[in-house]
ROVOTI-282562 format. One record per atom (N, C-alpha, C): x, y, z; residue in one letter. Coordinates in nm, 3 decimals. Each point is the difference from the previous one (the first is absolute). Layout:
N
<r <X, Y, Z>, "a">
...
END
This chain:
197
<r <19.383, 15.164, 12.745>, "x">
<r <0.021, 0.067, 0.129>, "x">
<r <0.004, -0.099, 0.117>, "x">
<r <-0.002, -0.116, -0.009>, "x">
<r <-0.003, -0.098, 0.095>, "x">
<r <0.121, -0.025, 0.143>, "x">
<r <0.021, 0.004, 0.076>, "x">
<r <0.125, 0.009, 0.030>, "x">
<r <-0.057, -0.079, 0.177>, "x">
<r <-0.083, -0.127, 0.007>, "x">
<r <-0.027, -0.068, 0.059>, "x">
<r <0.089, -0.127, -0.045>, "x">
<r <0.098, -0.047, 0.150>, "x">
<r <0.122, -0.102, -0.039>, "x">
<r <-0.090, -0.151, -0.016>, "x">
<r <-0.148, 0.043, 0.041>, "x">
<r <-0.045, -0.184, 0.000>, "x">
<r <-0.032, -0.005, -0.115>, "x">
<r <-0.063, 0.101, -0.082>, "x">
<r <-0.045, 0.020, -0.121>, "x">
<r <0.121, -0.054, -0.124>, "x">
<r <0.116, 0.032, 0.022>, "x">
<r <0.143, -0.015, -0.067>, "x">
<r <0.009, -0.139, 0.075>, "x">
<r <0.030, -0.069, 0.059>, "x">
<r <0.024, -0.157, 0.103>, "x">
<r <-0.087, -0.046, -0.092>, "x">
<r <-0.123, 0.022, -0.004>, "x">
<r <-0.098, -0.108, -0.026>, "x">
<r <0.007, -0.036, -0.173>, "x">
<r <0.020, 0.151, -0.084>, "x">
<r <0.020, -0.019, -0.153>, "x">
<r <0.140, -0.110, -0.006>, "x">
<r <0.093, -0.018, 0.119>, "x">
<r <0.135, -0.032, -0.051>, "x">
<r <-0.005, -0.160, 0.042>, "x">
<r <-0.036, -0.005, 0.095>, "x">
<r <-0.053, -0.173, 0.044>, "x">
<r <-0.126, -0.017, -0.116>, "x">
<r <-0.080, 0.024, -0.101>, "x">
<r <-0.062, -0.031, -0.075>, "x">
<r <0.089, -0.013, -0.098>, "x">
<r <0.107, 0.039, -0.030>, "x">
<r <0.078, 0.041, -0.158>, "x">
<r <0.116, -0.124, 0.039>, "x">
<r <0.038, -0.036, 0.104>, "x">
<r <0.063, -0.089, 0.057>, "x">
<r <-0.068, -0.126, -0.041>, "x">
<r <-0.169, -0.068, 0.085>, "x">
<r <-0.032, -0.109, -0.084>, "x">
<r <0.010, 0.051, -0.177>, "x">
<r <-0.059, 0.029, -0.052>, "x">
<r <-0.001, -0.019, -0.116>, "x">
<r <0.096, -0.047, -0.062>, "x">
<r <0.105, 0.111, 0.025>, "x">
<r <0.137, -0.071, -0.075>, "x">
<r <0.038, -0.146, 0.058>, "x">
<r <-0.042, -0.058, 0.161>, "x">
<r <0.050, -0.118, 0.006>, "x">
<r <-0.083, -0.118, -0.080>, "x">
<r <-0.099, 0.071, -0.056>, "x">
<r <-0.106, -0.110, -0.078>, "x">
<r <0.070, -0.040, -0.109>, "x">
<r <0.076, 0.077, -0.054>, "x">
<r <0.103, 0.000, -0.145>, "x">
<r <-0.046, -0.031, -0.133>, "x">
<r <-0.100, 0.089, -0.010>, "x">
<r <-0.063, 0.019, -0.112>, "x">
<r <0.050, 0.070, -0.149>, "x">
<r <-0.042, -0.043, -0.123>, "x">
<r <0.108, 0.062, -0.092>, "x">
<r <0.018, 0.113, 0.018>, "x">
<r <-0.108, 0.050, -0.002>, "x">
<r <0.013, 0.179, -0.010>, "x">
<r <-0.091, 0.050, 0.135>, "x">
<r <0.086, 0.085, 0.059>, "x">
<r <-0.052, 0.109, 0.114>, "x">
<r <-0.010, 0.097, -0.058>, "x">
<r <-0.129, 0.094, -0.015>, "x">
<r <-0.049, 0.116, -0.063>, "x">
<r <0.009, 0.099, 0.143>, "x">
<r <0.084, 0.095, 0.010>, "x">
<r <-0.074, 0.096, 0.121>, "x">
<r <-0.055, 0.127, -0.010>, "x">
<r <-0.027, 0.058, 0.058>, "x">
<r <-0.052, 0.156, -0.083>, "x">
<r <0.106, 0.098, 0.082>, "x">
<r <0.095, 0.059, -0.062>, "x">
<r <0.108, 0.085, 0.084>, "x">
<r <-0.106, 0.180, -0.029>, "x">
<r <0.106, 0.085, 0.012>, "x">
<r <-0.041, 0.108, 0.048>, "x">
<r <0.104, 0.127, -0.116>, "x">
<r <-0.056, 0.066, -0.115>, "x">
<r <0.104, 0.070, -0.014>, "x">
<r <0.048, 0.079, 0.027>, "x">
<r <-0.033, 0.001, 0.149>, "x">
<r <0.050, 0.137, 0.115>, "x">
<r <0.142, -0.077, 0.020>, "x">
<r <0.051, -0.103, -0.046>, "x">
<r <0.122, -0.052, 0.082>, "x">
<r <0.090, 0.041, -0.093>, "x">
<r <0.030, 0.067, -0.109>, "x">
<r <0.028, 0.113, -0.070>, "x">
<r <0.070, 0.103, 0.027>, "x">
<r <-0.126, 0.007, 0.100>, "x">
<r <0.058, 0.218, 0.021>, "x">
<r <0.064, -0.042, 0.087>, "x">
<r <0.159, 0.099, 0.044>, "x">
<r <0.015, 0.001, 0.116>, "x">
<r <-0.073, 0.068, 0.112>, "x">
<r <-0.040, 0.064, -0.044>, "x">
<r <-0.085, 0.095, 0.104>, "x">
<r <-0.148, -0.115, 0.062>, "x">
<r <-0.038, -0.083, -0.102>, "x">
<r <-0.129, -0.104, 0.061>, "x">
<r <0.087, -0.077, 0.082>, "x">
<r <0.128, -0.060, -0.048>, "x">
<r <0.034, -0.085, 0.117>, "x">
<r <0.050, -0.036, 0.142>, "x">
<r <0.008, 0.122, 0.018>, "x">
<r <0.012, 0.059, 0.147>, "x">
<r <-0.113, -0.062, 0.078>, "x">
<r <-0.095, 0.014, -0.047>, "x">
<r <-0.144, -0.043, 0.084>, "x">
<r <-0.002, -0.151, 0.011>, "x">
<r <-0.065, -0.020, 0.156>, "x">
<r <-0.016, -0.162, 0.032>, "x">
<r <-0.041, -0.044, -0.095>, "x">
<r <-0.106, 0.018, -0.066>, "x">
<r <-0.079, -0.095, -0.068>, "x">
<r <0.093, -0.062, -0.163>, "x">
<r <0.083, 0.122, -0.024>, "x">
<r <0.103, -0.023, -0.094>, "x">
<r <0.077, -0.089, -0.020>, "x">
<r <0.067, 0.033, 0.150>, "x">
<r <0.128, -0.081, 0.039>, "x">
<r <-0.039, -0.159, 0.007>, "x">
<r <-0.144, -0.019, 0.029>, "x">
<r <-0.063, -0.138, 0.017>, "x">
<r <0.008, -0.053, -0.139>, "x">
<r <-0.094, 0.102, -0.081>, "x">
<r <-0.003, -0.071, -0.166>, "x">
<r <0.082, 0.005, -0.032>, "x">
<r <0.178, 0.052, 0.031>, "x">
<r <0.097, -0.049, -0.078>, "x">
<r <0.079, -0.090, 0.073>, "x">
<r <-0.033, -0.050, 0.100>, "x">
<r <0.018, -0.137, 0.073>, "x">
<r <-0.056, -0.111, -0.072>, "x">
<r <-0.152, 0.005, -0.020>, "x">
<r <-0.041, -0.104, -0.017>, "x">
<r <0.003, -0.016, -0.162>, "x">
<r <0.062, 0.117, -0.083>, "x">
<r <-0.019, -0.029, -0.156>, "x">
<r <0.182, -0.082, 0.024>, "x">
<r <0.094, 0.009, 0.048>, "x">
<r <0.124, -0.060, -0.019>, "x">
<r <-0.023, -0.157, 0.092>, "x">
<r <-0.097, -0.028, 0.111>, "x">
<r <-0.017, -0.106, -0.029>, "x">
<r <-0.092, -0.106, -0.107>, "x">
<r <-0.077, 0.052, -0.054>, "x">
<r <-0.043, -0.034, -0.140>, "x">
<r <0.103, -0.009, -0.166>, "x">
<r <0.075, 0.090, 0.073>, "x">
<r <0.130, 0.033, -0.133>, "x">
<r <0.064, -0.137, 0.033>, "x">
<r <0.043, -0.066, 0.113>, "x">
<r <0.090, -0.092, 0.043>, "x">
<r <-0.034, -0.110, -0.022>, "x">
<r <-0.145, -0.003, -0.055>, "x">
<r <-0.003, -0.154, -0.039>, "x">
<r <-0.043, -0.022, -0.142>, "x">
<r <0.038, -0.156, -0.094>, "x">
<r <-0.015, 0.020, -0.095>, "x">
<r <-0.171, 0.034, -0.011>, "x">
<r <0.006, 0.045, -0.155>, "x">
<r <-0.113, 0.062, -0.070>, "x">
<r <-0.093, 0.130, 0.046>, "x">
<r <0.044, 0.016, 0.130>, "x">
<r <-0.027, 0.117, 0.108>, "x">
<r <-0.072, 0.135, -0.122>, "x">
<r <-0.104, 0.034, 0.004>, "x">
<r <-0.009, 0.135, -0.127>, "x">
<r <-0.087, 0.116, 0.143>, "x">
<r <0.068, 0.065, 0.001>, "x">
<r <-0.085, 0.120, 0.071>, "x">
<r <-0.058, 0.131, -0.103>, "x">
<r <-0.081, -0.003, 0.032>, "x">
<r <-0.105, 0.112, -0.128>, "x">
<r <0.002, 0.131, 0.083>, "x">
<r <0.077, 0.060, 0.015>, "x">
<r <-0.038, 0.117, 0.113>, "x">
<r <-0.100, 0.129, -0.096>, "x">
<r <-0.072, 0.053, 0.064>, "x">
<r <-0.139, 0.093, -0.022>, "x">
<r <0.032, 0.131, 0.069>, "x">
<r <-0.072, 0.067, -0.098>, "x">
<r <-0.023, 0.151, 0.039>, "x">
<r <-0.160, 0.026, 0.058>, "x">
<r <-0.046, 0.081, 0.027>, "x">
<r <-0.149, 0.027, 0.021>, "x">
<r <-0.078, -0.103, -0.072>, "x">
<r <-0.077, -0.107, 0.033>, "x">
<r <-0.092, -0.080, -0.105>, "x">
<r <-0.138, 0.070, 0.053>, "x">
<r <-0.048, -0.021, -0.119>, "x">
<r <-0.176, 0.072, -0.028>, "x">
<r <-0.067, -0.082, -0.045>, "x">
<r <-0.108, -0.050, 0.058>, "x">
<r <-0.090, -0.119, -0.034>, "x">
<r <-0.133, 0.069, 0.108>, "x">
<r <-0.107, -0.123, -0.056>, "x">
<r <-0.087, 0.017, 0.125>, "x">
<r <-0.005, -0.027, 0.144>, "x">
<r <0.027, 0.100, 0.101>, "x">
<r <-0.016, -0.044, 0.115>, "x">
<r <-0.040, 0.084, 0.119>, "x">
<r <-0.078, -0.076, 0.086>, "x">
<r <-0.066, 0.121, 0.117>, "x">
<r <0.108, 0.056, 0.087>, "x">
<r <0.129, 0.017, -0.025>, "x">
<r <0.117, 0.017, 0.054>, "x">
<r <0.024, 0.158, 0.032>, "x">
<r <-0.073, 0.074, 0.081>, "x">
<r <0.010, 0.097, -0.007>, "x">
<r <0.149, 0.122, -0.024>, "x">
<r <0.113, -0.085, 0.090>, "x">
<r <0.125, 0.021, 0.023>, "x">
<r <0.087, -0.001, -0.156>, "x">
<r <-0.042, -0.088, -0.116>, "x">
<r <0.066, 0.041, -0.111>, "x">
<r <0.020, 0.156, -0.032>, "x">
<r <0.138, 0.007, -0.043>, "x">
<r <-0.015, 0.166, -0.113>, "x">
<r <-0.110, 0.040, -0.070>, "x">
<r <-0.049, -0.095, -0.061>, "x">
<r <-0.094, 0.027, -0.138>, "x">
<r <-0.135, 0.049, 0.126>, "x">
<r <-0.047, -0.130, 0.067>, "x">
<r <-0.125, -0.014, 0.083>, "x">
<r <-0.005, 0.192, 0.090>, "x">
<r <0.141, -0.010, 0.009>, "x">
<r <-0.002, 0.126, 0.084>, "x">
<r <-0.065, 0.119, -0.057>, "x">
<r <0.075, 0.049, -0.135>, "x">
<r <0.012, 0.104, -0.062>, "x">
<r <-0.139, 0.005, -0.028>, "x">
<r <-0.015, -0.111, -0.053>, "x">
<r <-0.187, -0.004, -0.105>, "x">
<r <-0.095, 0.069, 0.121>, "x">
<r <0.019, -0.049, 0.131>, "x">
<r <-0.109, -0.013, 0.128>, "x">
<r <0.013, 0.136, 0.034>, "x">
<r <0.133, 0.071, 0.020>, "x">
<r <-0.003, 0.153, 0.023>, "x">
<r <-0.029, 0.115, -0.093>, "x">
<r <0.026, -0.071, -0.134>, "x">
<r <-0.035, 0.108, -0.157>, "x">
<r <-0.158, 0.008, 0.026>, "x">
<r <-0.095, -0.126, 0.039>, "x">
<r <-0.143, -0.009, 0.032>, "x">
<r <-0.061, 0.079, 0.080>, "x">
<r <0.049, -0.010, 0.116>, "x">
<r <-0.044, 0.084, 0.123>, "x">
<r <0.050, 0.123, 0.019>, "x">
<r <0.073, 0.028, -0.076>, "x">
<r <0.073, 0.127, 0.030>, "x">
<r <0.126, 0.058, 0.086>, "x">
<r <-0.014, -0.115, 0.081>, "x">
<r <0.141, 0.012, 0.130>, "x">
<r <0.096, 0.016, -0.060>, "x">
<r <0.038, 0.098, 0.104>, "x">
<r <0.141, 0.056, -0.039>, "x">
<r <0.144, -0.109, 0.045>, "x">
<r <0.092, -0.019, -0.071>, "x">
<r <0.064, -0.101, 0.000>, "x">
<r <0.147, 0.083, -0.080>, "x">
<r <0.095, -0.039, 0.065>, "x">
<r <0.158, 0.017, -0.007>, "x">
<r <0.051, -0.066, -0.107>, "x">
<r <0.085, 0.040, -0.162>, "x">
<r <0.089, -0.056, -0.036>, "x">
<r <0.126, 0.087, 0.025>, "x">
<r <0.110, -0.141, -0.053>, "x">
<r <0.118, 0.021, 0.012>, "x">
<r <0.038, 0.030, -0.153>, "x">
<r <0.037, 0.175, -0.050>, "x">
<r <0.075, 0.045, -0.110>, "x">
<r <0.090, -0.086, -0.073>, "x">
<r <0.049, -0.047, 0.051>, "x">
<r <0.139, -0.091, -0.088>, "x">
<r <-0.023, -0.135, 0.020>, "x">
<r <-0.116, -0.057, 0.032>, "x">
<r <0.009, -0.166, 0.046>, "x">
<r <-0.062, -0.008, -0.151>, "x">
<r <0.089, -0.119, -0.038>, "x">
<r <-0.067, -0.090, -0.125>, "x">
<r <-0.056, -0.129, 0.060>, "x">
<r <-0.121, -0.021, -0.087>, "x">
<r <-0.080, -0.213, 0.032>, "x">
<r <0.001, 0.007, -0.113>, "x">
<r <0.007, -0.167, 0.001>, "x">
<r <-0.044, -0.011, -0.127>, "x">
<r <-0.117, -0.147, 0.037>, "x">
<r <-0.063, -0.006, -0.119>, "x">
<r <-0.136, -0.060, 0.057>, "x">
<r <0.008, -0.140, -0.116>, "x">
<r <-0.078, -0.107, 0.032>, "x">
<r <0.022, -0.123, -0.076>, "x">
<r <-0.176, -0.086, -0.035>, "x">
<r <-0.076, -0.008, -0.071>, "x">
<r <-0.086, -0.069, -0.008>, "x">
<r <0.020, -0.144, 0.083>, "x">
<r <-0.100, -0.086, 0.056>, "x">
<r <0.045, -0.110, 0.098>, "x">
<r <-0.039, -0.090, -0.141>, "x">
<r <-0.055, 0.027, -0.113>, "x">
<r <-0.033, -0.114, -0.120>, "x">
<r <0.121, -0.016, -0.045>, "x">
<r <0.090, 0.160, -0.051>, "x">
<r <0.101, -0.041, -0.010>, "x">
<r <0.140, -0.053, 0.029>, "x">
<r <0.009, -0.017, 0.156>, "x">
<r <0.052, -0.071, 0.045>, "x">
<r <-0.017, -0.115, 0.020>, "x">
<r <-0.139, -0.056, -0.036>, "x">
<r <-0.022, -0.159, -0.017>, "x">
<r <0.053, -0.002, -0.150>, "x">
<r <-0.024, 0.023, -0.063>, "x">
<r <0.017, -0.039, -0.155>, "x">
<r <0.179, -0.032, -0.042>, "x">
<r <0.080, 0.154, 0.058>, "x">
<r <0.145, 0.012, 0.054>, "x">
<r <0.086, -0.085, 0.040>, "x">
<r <-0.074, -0.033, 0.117>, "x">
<r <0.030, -0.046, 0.108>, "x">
<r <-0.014, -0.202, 0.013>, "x">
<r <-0.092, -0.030, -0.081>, "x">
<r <-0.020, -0.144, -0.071>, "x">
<r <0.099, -0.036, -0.094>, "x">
<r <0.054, 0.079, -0.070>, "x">
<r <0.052, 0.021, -0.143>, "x">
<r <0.148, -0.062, 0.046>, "x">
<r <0.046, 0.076, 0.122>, "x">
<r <0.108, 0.018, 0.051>, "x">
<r <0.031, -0.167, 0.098>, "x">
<r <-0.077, -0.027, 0.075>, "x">
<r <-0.063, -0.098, 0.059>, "x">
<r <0.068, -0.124, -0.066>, "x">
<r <-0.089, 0.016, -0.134>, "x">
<r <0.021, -0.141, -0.084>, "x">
<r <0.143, -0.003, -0.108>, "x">
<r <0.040, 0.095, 0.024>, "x">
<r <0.168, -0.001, -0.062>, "x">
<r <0.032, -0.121, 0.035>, "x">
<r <0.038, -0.120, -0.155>, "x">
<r <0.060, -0.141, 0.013>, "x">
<r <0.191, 0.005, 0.063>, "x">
<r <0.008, 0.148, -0.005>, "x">
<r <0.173, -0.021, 0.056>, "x">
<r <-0.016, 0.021, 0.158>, "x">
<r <-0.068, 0.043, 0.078>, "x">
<r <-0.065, -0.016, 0.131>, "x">
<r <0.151, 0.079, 0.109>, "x">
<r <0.046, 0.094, -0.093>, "x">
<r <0.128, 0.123, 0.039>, "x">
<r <-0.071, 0.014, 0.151>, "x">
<r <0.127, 0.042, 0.093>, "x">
<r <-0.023, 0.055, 0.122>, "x">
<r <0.003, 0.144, -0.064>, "x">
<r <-0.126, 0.099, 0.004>, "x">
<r <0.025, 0.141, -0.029>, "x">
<r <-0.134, 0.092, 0.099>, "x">
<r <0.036, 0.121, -0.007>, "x">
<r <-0.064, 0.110, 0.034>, "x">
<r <-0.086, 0.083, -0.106>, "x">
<r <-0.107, 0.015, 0.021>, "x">
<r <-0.042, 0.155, -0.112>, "x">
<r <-0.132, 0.031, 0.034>, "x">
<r <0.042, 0.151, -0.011>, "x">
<r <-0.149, 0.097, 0.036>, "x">
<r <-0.085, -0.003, -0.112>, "x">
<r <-0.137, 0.004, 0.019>, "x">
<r <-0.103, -0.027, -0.103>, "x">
<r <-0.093, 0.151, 0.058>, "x">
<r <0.045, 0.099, -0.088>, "x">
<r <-0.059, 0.175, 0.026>, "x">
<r <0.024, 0.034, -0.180>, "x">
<r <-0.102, 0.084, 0.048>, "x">
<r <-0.014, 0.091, -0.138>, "x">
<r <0.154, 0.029, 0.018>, "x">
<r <0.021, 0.051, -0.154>, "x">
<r <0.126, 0.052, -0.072>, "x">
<r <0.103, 0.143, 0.087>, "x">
<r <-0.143, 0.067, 0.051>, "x">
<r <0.048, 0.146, 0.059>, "x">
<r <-0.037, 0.005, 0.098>, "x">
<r <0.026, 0.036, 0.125>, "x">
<r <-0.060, 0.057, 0.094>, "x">
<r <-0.074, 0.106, 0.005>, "x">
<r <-0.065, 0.059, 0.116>, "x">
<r <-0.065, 0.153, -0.082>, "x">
<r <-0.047, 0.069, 0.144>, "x">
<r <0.031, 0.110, -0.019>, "x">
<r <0.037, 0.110, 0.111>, "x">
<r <-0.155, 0.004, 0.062>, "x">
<r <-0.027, -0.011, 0.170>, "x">
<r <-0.104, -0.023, 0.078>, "x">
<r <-0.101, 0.145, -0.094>, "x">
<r <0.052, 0.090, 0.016>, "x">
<r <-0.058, 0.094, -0.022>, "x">
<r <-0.085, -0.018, -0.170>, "x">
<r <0.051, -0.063, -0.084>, "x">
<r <-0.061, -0.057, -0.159>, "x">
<r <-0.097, -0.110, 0.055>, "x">
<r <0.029, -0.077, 0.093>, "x">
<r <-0.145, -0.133, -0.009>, "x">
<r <-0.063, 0.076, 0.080>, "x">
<r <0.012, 0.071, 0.097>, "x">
<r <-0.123, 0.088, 0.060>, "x">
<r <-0.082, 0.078, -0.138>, "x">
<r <0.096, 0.082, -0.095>, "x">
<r <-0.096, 0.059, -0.111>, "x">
<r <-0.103, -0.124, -0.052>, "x">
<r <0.075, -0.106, -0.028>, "x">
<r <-0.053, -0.146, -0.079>, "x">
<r <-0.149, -0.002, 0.071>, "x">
<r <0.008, -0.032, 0.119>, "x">
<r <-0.162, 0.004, 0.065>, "x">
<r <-0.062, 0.133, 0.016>, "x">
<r <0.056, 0.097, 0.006>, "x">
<r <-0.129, 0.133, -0.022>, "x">
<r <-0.005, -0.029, -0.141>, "x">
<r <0.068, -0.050, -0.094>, "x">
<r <-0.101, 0.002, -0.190>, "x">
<r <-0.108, -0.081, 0.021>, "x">
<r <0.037, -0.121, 0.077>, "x">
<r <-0.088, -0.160, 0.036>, "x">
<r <-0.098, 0.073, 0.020>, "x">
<r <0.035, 0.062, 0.108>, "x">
<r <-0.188, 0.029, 0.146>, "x">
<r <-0.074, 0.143, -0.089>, "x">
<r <0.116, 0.081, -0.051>, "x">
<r <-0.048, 0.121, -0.040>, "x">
<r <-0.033, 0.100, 0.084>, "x">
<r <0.117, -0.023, 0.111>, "x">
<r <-0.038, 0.085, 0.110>, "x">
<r <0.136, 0.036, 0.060>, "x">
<r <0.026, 0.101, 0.039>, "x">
<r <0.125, 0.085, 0.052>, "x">
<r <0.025, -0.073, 0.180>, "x">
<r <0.107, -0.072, -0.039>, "x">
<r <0.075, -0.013, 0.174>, "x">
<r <-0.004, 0.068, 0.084>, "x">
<r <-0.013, 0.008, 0.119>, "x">
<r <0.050, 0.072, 0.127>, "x">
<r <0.100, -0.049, 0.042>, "x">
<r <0.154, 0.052, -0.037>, "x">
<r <0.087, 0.016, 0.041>, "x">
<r <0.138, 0.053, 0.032>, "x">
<r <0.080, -0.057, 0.044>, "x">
<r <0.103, 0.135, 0.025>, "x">
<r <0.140, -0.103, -0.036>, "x">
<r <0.101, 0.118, -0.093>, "x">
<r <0.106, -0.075, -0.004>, "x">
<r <0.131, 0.013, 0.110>, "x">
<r <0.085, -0.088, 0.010>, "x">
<r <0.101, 0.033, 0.073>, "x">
<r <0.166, -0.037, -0.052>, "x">
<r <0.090, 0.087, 0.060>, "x">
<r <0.101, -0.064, -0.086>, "x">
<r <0.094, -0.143, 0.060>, "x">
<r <-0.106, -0.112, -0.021>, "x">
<r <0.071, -0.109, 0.013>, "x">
<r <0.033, -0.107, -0.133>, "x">
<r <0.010, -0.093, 0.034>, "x">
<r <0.037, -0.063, -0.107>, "x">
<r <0.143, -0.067, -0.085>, "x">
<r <-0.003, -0.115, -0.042>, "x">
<r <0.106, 0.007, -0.112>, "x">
<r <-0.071, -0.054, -0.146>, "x">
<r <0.068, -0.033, -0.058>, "x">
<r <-0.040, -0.070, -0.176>, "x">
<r <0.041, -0.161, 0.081>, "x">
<r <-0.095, -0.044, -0.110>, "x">
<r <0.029, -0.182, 0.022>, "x">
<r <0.020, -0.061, -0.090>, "x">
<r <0.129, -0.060, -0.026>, "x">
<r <0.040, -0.010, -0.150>, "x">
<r <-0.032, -0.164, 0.066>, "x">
<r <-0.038, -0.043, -0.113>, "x">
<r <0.016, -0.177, -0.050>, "x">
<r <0.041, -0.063, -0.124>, "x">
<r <0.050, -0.141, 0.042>, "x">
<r <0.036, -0.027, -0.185>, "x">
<r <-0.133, -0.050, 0.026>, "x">
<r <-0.053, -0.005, -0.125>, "x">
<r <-0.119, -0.019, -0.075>, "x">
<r <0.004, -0.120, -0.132>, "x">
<r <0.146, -0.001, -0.015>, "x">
<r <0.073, -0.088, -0.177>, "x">
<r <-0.106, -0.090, 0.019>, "x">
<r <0.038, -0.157, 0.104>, "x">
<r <-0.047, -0.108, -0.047>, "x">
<r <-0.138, 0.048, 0.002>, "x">
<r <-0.103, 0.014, 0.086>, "x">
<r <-0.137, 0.023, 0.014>, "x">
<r <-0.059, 0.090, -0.147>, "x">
<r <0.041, 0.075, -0.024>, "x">
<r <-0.062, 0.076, -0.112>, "x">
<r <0.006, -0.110, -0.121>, "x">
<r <0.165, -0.062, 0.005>, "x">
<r <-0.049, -0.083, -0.150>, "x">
<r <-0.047, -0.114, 0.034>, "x">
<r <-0.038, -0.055, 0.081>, "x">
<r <-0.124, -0.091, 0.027>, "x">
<r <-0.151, 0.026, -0.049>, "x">
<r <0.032, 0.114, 0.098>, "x">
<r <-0.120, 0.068, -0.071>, "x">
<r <-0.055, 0.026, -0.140>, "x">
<r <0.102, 0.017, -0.089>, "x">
<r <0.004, 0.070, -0.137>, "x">
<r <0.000, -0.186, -0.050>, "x">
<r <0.012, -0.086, 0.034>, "x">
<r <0.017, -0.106, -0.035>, "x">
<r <-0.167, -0.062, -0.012>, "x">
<r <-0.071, 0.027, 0.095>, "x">
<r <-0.107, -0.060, 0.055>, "x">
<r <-0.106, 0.117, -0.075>, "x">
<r <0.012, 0.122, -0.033>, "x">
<r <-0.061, 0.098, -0.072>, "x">
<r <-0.060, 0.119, 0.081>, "x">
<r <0.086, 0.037, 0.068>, "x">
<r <-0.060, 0.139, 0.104>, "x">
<r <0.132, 0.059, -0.002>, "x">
<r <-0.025, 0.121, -0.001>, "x">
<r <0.078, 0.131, 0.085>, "x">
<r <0.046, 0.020, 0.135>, "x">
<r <0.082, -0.014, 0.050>, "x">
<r <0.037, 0.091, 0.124>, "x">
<r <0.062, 0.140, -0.006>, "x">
<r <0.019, 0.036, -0.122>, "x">
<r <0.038, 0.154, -0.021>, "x">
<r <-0.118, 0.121, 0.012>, "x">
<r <0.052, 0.091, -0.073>, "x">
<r <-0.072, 0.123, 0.015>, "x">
<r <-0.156, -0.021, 0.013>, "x">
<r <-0.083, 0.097, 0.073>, "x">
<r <-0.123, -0.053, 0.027>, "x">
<r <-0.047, -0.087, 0.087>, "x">
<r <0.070, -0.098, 0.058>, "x">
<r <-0.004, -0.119, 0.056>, "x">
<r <-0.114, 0.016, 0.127>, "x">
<r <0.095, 0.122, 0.078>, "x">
<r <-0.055, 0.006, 0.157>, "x">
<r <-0.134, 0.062, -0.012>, "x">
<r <-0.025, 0.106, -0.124>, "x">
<r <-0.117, 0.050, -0.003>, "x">
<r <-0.128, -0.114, -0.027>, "x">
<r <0.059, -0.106, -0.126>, "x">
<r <-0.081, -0.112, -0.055>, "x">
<r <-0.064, -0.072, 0.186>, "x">
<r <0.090, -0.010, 0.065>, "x">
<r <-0.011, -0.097, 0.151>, "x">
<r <-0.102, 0.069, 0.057>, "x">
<r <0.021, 0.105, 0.046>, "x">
<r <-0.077, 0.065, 0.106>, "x">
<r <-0.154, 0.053, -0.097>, "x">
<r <-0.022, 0.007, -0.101>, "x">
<r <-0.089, 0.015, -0.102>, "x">
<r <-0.088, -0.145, 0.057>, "x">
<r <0.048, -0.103, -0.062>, "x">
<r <-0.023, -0.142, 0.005>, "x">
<r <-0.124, 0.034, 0.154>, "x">
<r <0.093, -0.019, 0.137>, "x">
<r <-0.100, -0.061, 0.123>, "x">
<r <-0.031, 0.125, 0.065>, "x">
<r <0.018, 0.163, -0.045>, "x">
<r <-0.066, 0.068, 0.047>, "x">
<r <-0.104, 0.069, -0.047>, "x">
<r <-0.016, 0.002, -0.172>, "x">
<r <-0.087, 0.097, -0.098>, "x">
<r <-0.122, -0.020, 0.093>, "x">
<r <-0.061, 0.080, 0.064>, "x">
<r <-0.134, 0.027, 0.020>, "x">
<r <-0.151, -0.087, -0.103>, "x">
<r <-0.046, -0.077, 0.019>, "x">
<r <-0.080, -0.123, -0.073>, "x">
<r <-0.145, 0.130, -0.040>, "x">
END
């Protein structure tokens, strides 16, 4: 949601040195909102698909673009951080009917995301590192009332679209290294850093 121009200036004069350092490989983290047409309308879009084609432009350039990542963090503003904090307290809170996320462990995007890194052919390429499927707001909201064991307060509306991604290279990385990104996946994630201890 960012749509502060110093905020965008300052990522692009940072992405600027780097590449003038000319290092083998520039790793960046892109966005797989640059995808939808409907995400790229938005400033913050139009920025990450600025700054993933200047990363594309130089050799060995690899942009990893991400969906929702879920790890530990006091980040209140994440999807995950959100949902968990309002399923708790009870607040009533708005989804969108037709919006798909899809959600990514942050281990497995190191593991992924290294793998990819150390490729000896050092290709200028792109690829999203997300579970296999996306999955309708309204299913990972069920996912945390099984977690908490407690019924949401909320209300649906009819917004939304589906968020399709390729998934190819990342999954058989995955399947390479010995994990799943298919069926189950998003439930396995949000299980992982929210199960109640």
């Amino acid at each position: 949601m960012e749509t502060r121009s110093s905020e965008f200036a300052r990522e692009h004069t940072l992405l600027r040195q780097s590449l003038e350092v000319g290092a083998r490989r520039l790793v960046y983290f892109g966005s797989c909102g640059v995808t939808s047409a409907e995400a790229r309308s938005t400033p913050y879009m139009i920025h990450k698909e600025s700054m993933e084609a200047l990363v594309l432009s130089s050799a060995g350039g690899l942009v990893l673009r991400l969906p929702q990542v879920v790890g530990i963090t006091k980040n209140t503003h994440t999807l995950t951080n959100f949902l968990h904090d309002r399923i708790l307290s009870g607040e009533h809170f708005v989804v969108w009917a037709h919006a798909e996320r899809n959600l990514i462990d942050i281990d497995d995007i190191a593991a992924i995301g290294s793998t990819l890194a150390a490729d000896a052919t050092n290709h200028t390429f792109a690829v999203s590192i997300a579970a296999k499927q996306s999955m309708p707001m309204p299913e990972i909201v069920k996912i945390f009332e099984r977690v908490h064991g407690k019924t949401a307060n909320y209300s649906l509306i009819e917004k939304g679209n589906p968020l399709a991604i390729d998934t190819t290279i990342a999954v058989e990385v995955a399947e390479r290294l010995g994990f799943d990104l298919g069926e189950g996946y998003i439930e396995k994630v949000i299980r992982k850093y929210y199960l109640p201890c």
